[in-house]
DSSP file (Angstrom, degrees, kcal/mol; ACC not computed):
  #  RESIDUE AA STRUCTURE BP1 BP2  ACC     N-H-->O    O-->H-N    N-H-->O    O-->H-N    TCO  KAPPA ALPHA  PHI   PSI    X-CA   Y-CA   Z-CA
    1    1 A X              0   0    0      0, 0.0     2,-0.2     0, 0.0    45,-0.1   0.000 360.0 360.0 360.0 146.5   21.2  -41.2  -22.4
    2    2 A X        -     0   0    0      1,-0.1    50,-0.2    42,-0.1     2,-0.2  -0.676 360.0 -60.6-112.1 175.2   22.4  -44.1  -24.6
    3    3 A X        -     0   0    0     -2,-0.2     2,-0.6    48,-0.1    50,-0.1  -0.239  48.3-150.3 -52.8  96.7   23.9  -47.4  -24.3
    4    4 A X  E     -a   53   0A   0     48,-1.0    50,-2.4    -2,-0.2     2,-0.2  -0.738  10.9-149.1 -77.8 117.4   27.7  -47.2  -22.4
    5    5 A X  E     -a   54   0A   0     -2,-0.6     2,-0.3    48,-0.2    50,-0.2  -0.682  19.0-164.5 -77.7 150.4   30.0  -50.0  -23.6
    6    6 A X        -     0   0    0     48,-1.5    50,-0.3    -2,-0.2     2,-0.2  -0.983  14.3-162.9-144.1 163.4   32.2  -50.9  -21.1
    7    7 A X     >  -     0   0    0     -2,-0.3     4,-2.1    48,-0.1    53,-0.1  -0.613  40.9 -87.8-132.2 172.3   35.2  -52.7  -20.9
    8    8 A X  H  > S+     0   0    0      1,-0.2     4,-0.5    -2,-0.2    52,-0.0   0.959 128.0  48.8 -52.3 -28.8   37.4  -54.6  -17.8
    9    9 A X  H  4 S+     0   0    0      1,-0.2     4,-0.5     2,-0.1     3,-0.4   0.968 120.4  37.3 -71.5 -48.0   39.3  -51.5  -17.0
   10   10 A X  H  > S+     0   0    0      1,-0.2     4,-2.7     2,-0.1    -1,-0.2   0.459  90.4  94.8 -83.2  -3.6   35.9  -49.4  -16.9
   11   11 A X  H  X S+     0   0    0     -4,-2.1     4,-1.3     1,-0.2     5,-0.3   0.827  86.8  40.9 -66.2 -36.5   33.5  -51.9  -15.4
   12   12 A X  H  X S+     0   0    0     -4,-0.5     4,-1.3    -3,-0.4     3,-0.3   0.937 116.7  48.2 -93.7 -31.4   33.7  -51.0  -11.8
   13   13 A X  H  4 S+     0   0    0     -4,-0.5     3,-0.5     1,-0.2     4,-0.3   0.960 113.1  56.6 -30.3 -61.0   33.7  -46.7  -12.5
   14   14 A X  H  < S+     0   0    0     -4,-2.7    -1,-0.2     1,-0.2    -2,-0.2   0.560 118.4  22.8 -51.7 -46.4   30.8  -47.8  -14.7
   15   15 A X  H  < S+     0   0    0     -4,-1.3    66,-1.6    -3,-0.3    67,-0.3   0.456  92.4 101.8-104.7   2.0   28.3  -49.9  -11.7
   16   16 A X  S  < S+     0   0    0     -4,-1.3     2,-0.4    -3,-0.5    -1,-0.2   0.724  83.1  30.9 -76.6   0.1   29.8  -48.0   -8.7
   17   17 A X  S    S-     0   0    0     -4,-0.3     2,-0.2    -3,-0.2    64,-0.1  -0.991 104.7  -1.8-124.4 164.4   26.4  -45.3   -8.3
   18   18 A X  S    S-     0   0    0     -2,-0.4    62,-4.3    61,-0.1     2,-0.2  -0.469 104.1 -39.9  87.8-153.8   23.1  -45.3   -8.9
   19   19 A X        -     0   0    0     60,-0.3     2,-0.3    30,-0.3    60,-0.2  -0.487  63.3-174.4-104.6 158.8   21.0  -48.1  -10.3
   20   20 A X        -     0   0    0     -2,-0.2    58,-1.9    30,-0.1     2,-0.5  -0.710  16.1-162.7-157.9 123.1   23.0  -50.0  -13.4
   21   21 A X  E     -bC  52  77A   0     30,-2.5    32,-2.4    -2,-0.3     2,-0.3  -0.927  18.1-158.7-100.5 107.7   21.7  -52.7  -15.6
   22   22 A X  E     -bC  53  76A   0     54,-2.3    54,-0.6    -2,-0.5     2,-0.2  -0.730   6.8-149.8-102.2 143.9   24.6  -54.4  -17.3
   23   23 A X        -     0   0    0     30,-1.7     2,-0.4    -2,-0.3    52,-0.1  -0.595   5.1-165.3 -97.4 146.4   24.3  -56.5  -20.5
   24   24 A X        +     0   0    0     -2,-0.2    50,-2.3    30,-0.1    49,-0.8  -0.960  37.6 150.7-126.7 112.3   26.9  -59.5  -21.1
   25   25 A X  B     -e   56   0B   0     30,-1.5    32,-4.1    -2,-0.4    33,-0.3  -0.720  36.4-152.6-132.1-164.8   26.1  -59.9  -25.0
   26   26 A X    >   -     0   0    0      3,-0.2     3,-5.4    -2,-0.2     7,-0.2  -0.831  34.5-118.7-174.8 107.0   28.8  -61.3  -28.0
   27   27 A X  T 3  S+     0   0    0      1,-0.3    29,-0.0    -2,-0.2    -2,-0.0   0.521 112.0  65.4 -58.1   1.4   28.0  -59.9  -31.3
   28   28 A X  T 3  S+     0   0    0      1,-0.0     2,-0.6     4,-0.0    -1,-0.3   0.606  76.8  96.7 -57.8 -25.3   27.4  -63.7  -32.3
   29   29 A X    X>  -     0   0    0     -3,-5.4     4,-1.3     1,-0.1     3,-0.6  -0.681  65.1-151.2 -93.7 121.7   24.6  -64.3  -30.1
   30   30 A X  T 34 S+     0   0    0     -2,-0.6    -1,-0.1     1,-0.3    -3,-0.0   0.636  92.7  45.4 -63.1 -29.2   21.3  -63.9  -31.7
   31   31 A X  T >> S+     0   0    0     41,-0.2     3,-1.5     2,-0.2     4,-1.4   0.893 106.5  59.5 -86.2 -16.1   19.3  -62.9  -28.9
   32   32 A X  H <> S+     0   0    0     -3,-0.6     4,-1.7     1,-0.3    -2,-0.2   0.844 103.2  49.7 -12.7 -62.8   21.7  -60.6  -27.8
   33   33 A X  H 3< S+     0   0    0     -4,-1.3    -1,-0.3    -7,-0.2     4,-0.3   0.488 105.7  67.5 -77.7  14.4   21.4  -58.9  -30.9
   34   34 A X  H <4 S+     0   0    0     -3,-1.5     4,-0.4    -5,-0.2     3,-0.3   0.924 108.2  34.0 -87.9 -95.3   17.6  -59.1  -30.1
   35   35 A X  H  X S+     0   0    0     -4,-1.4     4,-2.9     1,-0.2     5,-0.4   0.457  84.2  95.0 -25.8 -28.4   17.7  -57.1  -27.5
   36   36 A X  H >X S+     0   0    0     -4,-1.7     3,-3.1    -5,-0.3     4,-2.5   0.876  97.0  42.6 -39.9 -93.0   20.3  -54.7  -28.4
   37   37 A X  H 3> S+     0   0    0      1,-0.4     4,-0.6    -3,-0.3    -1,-0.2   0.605 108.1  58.9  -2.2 -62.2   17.1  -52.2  -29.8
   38   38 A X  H 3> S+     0   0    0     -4,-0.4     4,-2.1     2,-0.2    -1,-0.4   0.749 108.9  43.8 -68.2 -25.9   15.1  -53.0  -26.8
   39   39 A X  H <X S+     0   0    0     -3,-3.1     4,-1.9    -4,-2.9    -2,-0.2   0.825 102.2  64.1 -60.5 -54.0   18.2  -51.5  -24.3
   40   40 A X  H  X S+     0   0    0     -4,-2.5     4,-0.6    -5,-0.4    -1,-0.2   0.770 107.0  43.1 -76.0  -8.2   18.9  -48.4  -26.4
   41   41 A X  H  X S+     0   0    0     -4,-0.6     4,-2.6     2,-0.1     5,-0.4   0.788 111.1  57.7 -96.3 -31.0   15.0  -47.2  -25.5
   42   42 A X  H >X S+     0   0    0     -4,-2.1     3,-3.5     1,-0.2     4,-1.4   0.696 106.5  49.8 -24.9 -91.3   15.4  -48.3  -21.7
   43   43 A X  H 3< S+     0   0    0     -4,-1.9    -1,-0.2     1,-0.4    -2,-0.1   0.357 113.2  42.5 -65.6 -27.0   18.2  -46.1  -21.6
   44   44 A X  H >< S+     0   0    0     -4,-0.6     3,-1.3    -3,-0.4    -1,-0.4   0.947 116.6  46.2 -23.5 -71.9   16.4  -43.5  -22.9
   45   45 A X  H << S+     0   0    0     -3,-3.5    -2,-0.2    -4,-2.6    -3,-0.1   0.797 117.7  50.0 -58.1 -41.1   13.0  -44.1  -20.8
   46   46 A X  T 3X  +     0   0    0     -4,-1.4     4,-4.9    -5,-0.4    -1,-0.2   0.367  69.8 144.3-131.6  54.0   15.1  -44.4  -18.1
   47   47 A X  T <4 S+     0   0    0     -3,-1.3    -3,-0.1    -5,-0.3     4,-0.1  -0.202  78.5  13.8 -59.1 128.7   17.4  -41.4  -18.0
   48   48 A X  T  4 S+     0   0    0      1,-0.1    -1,-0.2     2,-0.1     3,-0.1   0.083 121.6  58.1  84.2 -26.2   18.0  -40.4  -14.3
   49   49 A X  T  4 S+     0   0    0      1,-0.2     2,-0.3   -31,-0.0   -30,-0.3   0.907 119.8   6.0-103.0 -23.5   16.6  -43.4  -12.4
   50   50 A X     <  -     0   0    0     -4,-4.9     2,-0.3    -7,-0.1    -1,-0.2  -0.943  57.1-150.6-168.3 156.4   18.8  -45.7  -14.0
   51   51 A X        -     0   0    0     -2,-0.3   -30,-2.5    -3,-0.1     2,-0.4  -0.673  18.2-145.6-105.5 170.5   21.8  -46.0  -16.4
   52   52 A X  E     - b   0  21A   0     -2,-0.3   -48,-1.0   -50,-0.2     2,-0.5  -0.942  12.9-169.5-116.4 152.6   22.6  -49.3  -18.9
   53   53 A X  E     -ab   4  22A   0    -32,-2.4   -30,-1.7    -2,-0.4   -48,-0.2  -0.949  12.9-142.6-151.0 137.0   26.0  -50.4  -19.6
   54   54 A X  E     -a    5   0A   0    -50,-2.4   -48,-1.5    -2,-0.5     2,-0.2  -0.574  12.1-172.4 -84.3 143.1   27.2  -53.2  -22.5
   55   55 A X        -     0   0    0     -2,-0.2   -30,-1.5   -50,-0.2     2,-0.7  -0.776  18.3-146.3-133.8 104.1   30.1  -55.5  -21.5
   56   56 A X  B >>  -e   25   0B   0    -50,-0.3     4,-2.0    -2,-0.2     3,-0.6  -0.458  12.1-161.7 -92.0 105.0   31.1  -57.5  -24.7
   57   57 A X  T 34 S+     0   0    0    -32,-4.1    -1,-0.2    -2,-0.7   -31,-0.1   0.727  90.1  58.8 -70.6  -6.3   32.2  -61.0  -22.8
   58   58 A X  T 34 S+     0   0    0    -33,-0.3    -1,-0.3     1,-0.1     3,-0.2   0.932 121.3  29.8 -86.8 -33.7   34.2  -62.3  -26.0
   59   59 A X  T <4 S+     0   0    0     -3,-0.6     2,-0.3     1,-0.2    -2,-0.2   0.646 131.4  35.2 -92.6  12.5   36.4  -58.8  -25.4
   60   60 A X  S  X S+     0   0    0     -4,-2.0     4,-2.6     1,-0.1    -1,-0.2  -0.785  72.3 148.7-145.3  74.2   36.1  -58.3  -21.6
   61   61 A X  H  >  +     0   0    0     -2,-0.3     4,-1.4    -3,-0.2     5,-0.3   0.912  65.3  64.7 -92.1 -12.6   36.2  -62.2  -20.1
   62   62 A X  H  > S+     0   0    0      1,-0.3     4,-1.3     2,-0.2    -1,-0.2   0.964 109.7  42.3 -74.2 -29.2   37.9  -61.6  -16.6
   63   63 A X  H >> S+     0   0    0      2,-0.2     3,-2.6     1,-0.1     4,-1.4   0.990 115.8  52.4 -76.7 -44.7   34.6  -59.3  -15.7
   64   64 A X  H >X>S+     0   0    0     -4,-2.6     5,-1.5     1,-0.3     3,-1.1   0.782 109.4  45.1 -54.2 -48.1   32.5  -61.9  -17.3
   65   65 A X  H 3<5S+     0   0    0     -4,-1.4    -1,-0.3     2,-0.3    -2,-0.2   0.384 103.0  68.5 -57.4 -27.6   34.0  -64.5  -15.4
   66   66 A X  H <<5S+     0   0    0     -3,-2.6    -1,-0.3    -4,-1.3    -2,-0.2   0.878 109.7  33.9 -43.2 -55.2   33.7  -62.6  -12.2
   67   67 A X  H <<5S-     0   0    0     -4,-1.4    -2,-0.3    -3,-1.1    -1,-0.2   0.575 119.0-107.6 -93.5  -1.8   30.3  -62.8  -12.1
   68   68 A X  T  <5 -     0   0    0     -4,-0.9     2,-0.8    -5,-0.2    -3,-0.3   0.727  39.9-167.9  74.4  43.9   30.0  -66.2  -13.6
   69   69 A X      < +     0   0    0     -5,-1.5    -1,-0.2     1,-0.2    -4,-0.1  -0.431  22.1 154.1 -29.6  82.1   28.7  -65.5  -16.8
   70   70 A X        +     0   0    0     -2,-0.8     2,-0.4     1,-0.2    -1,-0.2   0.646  61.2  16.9 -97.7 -28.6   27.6  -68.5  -18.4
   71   71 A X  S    S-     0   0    0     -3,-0.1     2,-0.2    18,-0.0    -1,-0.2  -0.986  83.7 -96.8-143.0 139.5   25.1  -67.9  -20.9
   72   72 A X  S    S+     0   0    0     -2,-0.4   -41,-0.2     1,-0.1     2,-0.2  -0.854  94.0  42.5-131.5 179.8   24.2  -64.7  -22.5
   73   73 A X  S    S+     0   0    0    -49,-0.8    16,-1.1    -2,-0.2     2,-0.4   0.417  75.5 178.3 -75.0 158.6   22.7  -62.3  -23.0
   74   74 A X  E     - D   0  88A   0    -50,-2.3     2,-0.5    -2,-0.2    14,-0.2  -0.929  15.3-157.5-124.7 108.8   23.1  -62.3  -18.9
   75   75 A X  E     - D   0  87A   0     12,-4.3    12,-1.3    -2,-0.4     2,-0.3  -0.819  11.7-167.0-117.2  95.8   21.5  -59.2  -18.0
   76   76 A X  E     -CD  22  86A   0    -54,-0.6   -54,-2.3    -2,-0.5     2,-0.3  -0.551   9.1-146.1 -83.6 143.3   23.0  -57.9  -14.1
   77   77 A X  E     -CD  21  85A   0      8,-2.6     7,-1.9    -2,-0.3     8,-0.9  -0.845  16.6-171.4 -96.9 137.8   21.5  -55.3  -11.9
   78   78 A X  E     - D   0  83A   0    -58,-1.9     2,-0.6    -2,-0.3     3,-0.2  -0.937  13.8-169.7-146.1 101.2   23.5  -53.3  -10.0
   79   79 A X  E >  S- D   0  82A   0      3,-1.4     3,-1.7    -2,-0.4   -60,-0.3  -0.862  75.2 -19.8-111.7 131.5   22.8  -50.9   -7.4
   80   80 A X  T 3  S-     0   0    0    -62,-4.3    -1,-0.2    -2,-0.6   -64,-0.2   0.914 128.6 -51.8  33.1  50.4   25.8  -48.4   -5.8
   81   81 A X  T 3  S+     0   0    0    -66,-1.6     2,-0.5    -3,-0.2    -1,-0.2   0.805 123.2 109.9  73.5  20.4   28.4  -50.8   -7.2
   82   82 A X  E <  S-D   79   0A   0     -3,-1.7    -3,-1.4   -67,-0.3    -1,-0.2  -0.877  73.2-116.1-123.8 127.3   26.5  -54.0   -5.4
   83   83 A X  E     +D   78   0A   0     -2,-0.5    -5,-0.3    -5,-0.2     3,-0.1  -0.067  39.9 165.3 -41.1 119.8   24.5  -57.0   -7.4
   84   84 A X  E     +     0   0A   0     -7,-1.9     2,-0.3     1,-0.4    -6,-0.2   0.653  60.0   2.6-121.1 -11.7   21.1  -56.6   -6.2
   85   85 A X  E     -D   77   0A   0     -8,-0.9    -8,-2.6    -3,-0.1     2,-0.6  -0.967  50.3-151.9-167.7 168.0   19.9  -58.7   -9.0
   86   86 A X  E     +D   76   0A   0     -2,-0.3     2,-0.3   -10,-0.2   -10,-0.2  -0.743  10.2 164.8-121.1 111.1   19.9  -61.2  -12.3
   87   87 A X  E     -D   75   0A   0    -12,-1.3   -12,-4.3    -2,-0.6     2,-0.2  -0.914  21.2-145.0-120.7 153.3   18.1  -62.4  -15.2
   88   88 A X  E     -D   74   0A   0     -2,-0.3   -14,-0.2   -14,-0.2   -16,-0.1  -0.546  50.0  -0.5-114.0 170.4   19.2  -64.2  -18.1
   89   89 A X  S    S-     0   0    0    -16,-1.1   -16,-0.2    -2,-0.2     2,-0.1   0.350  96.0 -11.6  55.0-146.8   17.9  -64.0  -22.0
   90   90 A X        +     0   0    0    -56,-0.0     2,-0.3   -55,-0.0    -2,-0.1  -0.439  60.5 169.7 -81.3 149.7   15.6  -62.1  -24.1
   91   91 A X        -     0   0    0     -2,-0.1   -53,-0.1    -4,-0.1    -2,-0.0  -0.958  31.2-118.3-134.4 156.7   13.0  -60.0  -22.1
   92   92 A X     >  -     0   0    0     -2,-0.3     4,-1.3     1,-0.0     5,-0.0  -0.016  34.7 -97.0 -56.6 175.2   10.6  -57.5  -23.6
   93   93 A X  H >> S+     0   0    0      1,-0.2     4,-0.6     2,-0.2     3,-0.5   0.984 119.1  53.9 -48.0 -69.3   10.7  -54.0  -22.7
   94   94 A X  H 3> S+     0   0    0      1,-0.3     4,-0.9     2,-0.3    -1,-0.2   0.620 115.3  38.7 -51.1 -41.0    8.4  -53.8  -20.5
   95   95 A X  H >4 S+     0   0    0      1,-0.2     3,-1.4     2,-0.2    -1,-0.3   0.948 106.4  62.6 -71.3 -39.4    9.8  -56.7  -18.2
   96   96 A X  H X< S+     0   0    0     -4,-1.3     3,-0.7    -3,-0.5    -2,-0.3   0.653 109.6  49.7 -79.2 -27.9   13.2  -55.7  -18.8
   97   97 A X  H 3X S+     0   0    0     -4,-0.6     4,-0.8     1,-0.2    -1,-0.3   0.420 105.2  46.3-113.9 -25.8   11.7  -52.3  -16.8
   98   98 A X  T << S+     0   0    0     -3,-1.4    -1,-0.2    -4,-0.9    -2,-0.2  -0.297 105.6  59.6-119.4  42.8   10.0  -53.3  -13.9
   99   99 A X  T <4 S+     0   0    0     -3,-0.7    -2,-0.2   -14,-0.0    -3,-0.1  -0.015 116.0  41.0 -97.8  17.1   13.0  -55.6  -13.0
  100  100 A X  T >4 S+     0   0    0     -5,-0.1     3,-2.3   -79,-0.0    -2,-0.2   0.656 121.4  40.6 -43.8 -76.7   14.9  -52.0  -13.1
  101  101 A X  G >< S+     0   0    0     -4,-0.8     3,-1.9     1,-0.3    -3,-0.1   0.701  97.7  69.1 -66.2 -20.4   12.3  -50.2  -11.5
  102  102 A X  G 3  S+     0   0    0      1,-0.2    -1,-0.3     2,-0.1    -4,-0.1   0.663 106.7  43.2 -68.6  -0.7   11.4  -52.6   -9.0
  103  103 A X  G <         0   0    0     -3,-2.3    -1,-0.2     1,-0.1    -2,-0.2   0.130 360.0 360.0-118.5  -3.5   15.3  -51.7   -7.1
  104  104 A X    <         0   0    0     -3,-1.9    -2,-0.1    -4,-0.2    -3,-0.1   0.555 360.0 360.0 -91.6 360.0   14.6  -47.8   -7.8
């Protein structure tokens, strides 16, 4: 499965089953684009336990601002459409993967 962009209008379909790990990136921000690479093989790796979804905060601020983006990337966890957890900036894979798995 790849990378879902999502936008305000799609944000809540998007977190509301499963596991979700949502991205708050801005195609300016250098680790953002850091990460980018490292997301699209999560979402590979972790087809069926858990899905990823992009929220671009420069085009989509009222969900950033929901959650109180402040800095990105700001990377939220989301399980059956509730925040079960957060972390901010770049992570490797491998972290980025057992703060998924550890909610699965």
């Amino acid at each position: 499965m790849s990378v879902i962009n999502a936008t305000d209008a799609t944000f809540q379909n998007e977190i509301k089953d499963g596991l979700v790990l949502v991205d708050f990136w801005a195609a300016w921000c250098g680790p953002c684009k850091m990460i980018a690479p490292v997301l699209d093989e999560l979402a590979t790796e972790l087809e069926g336990k858990a899905k990823i979804v992009k929220v671009n905060v420069d085009e989509n601020q009222s969900t950033a601002a929901e959650f109180q983006v402040m800095s990105i990337p700001t990377l939220l966890l989301f399980k059956d459409g509730e925040l079960v957890d957060k972390t901010m900036g770049f992570q490797p894979k491998e972290a980025l993967q057992s703060f998924v798995e550890k909610h699965a």
